[in-house]
C-alpha positions as a LaTeX table, in Angstrom:
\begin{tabular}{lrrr}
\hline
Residue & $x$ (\AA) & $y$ (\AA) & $z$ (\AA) \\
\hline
Unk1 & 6.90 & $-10.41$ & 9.84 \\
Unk2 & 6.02 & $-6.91$ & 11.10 \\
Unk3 & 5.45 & $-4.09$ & 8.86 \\
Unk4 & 8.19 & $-1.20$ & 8.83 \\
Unk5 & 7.21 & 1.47 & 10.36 \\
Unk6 & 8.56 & 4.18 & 7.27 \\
Unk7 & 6.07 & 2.05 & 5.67 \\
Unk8 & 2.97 & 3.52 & 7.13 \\
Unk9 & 4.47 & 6.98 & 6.35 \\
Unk10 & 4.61 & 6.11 & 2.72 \\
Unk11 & 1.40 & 4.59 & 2.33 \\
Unk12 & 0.23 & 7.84 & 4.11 \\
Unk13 & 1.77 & 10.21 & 1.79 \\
Unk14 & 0.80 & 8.13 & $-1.35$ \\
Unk15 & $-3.03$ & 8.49 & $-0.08$ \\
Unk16 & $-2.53$ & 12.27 & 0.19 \\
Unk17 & $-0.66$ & 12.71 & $-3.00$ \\
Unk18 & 2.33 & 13.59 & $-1.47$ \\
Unk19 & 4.30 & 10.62 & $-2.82$ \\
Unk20 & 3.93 & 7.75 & $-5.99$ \\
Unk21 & 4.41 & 4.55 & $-5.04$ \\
Unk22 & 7.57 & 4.48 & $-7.86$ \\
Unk23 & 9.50 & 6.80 & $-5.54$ \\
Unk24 & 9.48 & 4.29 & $-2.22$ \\
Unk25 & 12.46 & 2.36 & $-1.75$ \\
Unk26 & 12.31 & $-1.11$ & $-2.73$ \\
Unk27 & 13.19 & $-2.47$ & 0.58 \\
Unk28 & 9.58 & $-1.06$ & 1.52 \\
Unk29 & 7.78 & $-1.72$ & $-1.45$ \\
Unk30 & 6.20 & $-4.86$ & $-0.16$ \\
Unk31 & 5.26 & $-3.38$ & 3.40 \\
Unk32 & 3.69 & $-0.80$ & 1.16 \\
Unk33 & 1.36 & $-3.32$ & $-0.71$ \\
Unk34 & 0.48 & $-5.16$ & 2.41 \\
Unk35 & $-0.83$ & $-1.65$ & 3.85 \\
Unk36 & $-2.72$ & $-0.90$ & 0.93 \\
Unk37 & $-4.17$ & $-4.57$ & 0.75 \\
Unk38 & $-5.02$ & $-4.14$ & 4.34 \\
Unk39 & $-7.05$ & $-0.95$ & 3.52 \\
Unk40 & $-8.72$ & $-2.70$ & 0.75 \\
Unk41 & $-9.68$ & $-5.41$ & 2.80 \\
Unk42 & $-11.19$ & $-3.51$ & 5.23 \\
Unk43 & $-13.25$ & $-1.16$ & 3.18 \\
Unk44 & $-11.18$ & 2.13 & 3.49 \\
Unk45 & $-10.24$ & 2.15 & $-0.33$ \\
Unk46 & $-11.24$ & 0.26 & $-3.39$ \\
Unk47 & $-9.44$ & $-1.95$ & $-5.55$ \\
Unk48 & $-9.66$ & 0.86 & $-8.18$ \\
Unk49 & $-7.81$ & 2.84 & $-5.72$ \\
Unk50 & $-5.71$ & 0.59 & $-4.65$ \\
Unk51 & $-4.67$ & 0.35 & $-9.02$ \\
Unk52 & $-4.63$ & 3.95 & $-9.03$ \\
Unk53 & $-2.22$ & 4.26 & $-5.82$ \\
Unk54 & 0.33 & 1.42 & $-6.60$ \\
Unk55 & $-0.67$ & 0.98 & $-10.39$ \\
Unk56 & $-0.79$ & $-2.83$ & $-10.18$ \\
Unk57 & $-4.03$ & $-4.99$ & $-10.17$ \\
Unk58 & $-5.56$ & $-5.49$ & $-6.54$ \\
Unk59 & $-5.16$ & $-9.03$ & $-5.79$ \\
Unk60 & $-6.23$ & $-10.25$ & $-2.42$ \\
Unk61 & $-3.05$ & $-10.69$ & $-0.03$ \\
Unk62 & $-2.31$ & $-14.31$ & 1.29 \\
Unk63 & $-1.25$ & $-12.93$ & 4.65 \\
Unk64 & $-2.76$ & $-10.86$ & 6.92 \\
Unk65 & $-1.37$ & $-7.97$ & 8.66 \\
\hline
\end{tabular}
């Protein structure tokens, strides 16, 4: 399944502070994960990042993007 695109403007805004990951919809929460999952995987941010953006525990997704 493709990632909404309103999810790539939240992850944005959550990277620049703009947003917290509490205040996207919950229809979007899990593009939102898969984004930031994606960005862990490929080196952009860390999993203490990725616990500090969407305050759970980076586990690696069993999917990729």
């Amino acid at each position: 399944m493709a990632v909404k695109a309103i999810a790539h403007s939240y992850w944005r805004s959550i990277k620049r502070g703009a947003r917290t990951f509490e205040s996207v919809l919950d229809p979007v929460k899990e593009d939102v994960r898969t984004l930031a999952r994606a960005d862990v995987s490929g080196g952009v941010i860390s999993p203490e990042e990725y616990q500090q953006y969407i305050g759970e525990t980076y586990e690696p997704a069993t999917e990729t993007v």
